[in-house]
Residue frames as qw, qx, qy, qz and C-alpha x, y, z in Angstrom:
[[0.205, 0.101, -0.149, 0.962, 127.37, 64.11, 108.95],
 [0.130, 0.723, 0.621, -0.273, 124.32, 66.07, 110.98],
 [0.187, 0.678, 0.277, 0.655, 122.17, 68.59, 109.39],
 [0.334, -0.880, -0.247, 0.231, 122.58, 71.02, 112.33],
 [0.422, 0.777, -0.058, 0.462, 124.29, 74.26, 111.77],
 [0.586, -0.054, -0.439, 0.679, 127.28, 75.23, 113.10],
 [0.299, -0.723, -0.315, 0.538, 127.43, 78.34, 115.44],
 [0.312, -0.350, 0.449, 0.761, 129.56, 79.78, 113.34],
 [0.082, 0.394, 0.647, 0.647, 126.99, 79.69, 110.41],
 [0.250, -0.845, -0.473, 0.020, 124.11, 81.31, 112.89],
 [0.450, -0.642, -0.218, 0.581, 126.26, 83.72, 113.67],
 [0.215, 0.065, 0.448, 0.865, 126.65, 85.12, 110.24],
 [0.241, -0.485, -0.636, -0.550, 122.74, 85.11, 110.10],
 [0.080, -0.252, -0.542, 0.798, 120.78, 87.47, 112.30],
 [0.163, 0.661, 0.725, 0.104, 117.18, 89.15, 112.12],
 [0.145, 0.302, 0.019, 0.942, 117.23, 92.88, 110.73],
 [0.033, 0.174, 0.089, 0.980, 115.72, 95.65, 112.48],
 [0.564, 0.014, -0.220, -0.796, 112.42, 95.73, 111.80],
 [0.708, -0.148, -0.660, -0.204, 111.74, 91.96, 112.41],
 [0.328, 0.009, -0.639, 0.696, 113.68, 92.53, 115.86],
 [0.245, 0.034, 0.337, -0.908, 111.29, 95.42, 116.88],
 [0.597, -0.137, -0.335, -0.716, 108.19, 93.09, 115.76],
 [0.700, -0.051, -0.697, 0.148, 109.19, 90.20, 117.70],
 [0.164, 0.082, -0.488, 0.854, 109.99, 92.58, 120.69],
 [0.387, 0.035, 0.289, -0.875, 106.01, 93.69, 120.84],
 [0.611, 0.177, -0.627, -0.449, 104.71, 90.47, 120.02],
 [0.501, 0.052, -0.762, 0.407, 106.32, 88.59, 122.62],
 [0.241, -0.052, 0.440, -0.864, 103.95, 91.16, 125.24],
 [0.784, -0.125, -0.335, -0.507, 100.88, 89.24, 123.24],
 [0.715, -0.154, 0.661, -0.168, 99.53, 85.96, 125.45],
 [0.091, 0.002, 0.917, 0.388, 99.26, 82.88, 123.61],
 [0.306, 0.350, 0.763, -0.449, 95.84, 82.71, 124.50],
 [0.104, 0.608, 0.006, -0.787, 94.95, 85.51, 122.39],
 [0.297, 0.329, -0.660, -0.607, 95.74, 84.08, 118.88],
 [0.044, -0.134, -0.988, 0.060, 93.75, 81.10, 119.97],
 [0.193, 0.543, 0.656, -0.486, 90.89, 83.19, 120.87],
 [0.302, 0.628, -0.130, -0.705, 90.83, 85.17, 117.57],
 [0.211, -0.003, -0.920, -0.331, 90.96, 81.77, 115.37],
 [0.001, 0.487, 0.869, -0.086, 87.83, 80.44, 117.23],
 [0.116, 0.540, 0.165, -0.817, 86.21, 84.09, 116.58],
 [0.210, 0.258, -0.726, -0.602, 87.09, 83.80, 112.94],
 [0.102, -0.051, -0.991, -0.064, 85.49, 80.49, 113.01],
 [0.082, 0.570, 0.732, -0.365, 82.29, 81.57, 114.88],
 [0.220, 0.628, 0.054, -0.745, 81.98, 84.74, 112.72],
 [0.185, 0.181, -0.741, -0.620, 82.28, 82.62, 109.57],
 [0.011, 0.428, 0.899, -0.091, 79.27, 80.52, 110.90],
 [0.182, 0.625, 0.409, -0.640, 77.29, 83.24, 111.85],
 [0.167, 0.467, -0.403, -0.769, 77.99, 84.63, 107.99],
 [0.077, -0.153, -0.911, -0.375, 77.49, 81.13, 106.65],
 [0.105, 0.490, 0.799, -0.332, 73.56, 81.39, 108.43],
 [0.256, 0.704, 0.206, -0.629, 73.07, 84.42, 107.46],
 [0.664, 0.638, 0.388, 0.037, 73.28, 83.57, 103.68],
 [0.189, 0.909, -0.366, -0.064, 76.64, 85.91, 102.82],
 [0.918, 0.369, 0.018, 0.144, 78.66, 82.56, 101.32],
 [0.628, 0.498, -0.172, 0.572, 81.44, 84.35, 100.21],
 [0.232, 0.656, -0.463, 0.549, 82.08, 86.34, 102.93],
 [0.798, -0.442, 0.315, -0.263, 81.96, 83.33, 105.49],
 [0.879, 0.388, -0.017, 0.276, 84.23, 81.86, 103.43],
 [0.429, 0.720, -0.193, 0.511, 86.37, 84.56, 103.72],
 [0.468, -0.639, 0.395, -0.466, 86.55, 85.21, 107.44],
 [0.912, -0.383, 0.132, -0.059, 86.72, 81.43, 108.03],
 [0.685, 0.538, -0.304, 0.386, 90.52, 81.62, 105.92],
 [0.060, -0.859, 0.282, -0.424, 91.43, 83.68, 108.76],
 [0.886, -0.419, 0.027, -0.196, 91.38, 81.12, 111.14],
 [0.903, 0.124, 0.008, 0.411, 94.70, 78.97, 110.18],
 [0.304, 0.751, 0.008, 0.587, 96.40, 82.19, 109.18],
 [0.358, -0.742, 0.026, -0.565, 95.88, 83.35, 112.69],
 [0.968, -0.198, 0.147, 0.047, 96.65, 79.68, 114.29],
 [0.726, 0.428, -0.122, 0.525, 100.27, 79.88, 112.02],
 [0.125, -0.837, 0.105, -0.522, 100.64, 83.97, 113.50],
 [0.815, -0.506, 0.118, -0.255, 100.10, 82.01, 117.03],
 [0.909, 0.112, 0.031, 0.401, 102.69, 79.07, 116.21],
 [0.577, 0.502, -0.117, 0.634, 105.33, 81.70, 115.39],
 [0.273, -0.785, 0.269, -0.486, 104.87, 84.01, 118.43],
 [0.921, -0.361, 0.041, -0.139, 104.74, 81.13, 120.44],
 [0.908, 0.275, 0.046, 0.313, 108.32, 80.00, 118.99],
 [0.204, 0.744, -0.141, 0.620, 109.86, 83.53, 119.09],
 [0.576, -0.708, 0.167, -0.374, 108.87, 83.48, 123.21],
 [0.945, -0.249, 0.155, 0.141, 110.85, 79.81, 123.58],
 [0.855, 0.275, 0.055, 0.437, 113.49, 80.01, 121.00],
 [0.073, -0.754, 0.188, 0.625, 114.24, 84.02, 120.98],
 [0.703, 0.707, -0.079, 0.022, 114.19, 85.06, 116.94],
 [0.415, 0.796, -0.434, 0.074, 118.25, 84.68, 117.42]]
């Protein structure tokens, strides 16, 4: 038996509100965008690391993935449609 859901099960399941109207002004973002704020991250965590502030070059460089995931999901939302 496949693991794919029926229609009939998606159709029970839908995205409320509030996820709808984030996906809706999300979808106006390029891709580009989340790509260019990961490699920011990335260069501002260097610049921190040089400048001797450790912990927060650390921090900023978390951002990076976080931001790269963000990207991945918009990206998905634009092909699939959230429903």
């Amino acid at each position: 038996m496949p693991l794919v859901a029926s229609e009939n099960a998606n159709s029970r399941h839908s995205e409320g509100p509030l996820a709808r109207a984030i996906e809706e002004q999300t979808a106006k973002l390029p891709s580009d965008l989340f790509l260019w704020l990961a490699g920011g991250s990335i260069v501002a965590s260097l610049v921190l690391k040089f400048a001797g502030r450790d912990h927060a070059a650390t921090f900023v460089g978390h951002w990076a993935p976080t931001i790269l995931i963000l990207g991945l999901y918009n990206k998905l939302v634009k092909i699939a449609g959230s429903d």
